[in-house]
C-alpha positions as CSV (number, residue, x, y, z in Angstrom):
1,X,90.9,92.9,81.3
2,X,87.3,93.2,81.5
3,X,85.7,96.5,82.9
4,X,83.4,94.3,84.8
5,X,85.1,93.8,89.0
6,X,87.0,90.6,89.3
7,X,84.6,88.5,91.4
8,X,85.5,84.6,90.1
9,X,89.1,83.7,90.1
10,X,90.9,84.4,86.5
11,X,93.9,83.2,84.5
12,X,95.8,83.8,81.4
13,X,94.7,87.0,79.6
14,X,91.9,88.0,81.9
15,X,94.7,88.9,84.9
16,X,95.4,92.3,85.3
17,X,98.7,93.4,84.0
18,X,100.0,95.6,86.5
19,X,99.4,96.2,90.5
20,X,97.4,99.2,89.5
21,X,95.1,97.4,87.3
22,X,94.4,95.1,90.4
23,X,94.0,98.2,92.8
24,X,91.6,99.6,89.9
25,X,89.3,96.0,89.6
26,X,89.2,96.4,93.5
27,X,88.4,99.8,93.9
28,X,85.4,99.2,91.7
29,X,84.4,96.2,92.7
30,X,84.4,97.9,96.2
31,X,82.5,100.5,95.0
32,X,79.7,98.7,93.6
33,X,79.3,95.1,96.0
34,X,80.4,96.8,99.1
35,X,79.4,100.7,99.3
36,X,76.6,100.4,97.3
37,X,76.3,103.9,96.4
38,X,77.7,105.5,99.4
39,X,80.5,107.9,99.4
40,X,84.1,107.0,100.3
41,X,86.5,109.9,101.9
42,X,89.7,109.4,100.4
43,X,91.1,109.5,104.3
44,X,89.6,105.9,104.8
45,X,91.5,103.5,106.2
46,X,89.6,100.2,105.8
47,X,89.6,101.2,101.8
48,X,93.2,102.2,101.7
49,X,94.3,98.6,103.2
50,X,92.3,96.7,101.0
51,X,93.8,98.7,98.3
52,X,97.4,98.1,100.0
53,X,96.9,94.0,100.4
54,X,96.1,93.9,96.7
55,X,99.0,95.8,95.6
56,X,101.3,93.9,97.7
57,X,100.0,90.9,97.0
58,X,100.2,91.2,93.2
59,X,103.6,93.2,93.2
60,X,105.2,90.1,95.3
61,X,103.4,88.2,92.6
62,X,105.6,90.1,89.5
63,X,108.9,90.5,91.3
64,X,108.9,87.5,93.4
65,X,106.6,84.6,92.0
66,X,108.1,84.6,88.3
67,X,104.7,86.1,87.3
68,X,101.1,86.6,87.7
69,X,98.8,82.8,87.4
70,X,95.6,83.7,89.4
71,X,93.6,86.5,90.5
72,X,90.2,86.8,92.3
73,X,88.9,89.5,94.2
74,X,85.1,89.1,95.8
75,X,83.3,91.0,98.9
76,X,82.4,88.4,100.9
77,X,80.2,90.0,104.1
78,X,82.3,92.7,105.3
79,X,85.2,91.0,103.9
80,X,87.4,91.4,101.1
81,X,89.0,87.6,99.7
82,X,91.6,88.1,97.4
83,X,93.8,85.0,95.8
84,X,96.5,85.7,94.3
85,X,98.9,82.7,92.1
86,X,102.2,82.9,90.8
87,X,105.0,80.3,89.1
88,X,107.0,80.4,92.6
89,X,106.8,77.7,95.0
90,X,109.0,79.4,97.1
91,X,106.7,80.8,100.5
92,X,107.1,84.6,101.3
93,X,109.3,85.1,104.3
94,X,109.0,88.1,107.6
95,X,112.8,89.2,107.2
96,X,114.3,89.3,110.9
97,X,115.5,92.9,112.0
98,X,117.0,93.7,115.2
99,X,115.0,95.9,117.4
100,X,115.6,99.4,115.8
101,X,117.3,98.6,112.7
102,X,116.0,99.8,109.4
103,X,116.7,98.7,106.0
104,X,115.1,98.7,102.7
105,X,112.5,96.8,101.4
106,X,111.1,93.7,103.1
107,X,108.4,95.2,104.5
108,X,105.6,94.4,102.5
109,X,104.7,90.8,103.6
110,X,104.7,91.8,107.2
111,X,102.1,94.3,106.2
112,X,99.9,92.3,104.5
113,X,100.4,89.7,107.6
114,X,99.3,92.4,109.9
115,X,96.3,93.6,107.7
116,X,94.7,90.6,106.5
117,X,92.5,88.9,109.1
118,X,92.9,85.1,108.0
119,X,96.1,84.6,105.3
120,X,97.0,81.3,103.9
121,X,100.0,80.3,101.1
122,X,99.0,77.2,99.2
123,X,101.0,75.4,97.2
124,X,99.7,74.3,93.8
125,X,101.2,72.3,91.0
126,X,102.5,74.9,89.2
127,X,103.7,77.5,92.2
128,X,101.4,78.9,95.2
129,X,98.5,80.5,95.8
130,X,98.3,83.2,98.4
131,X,94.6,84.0,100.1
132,X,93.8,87.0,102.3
133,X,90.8,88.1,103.7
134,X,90.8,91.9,104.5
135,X,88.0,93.3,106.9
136,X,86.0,96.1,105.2
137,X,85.0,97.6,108.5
């Protein structure tokens, strides 16, 4: 992957290869479309959910979708838009708990549900495409 940020929506060997590449391409794109400059504390939590969404998002699309299709990430306002594509057409599911029970996993979509100010799954002819917008302030 380039060391430019991801700001146009990429395939094939222009994806990042692992959750932390994705997290790295945001950071930076962050960094230079959104701060413009400015320092970041490494306490911030509108940086730290952006960062979350995309790792989610790409992790889910590794163990979940059958693999990473699609990526863009872009500042948009005071917005972050990711898409993220992967070979499964199957939709993420919000696991039903009962009121105090615990268990592992399964908590990742519900994060990224509670995070992202618009979400949308979109089926595609060869699997889905997940978009999230993520507020930046």
């Amino acid at each position: 992957m380039s060391d430019e940020a991801v700001d146009a929506f990429v395939t094939g060997a222009d994806l990042p290869s692992s959750p932390a590449e994705a997290r790295e391409l945001v950071d930076r794109l962050l960094r230079t479309q959104f701060l413009f400059g400015k320092e970041i504390g490494q306490d911030d939590v509108v940086w730290a959910d952006a960062l979350l969404v995309t790792s989610e998002l790409v992790t889910n699309a590794y163990r979940h979708g059958i693999g990473l299709t699609g990526f863009s990430a872009r500042v948009e306002g005071d917005e972050l838009l990711l898409s993220v594509a992967d070979h499964s057409a199957a939709l993420p599911v919000l696991p039903l708990r009962a009121k105090g029970e615990f268990t592992t996993g399964g908590y990742g979509w519900a994060m990224v549900n509670r995070l992202a100010k618009r979400l949308s799954v979109i089926p595609t002819d060869t699997g889905k495409r997940i978009e999230a917008a993520v507020p930046l302030v």
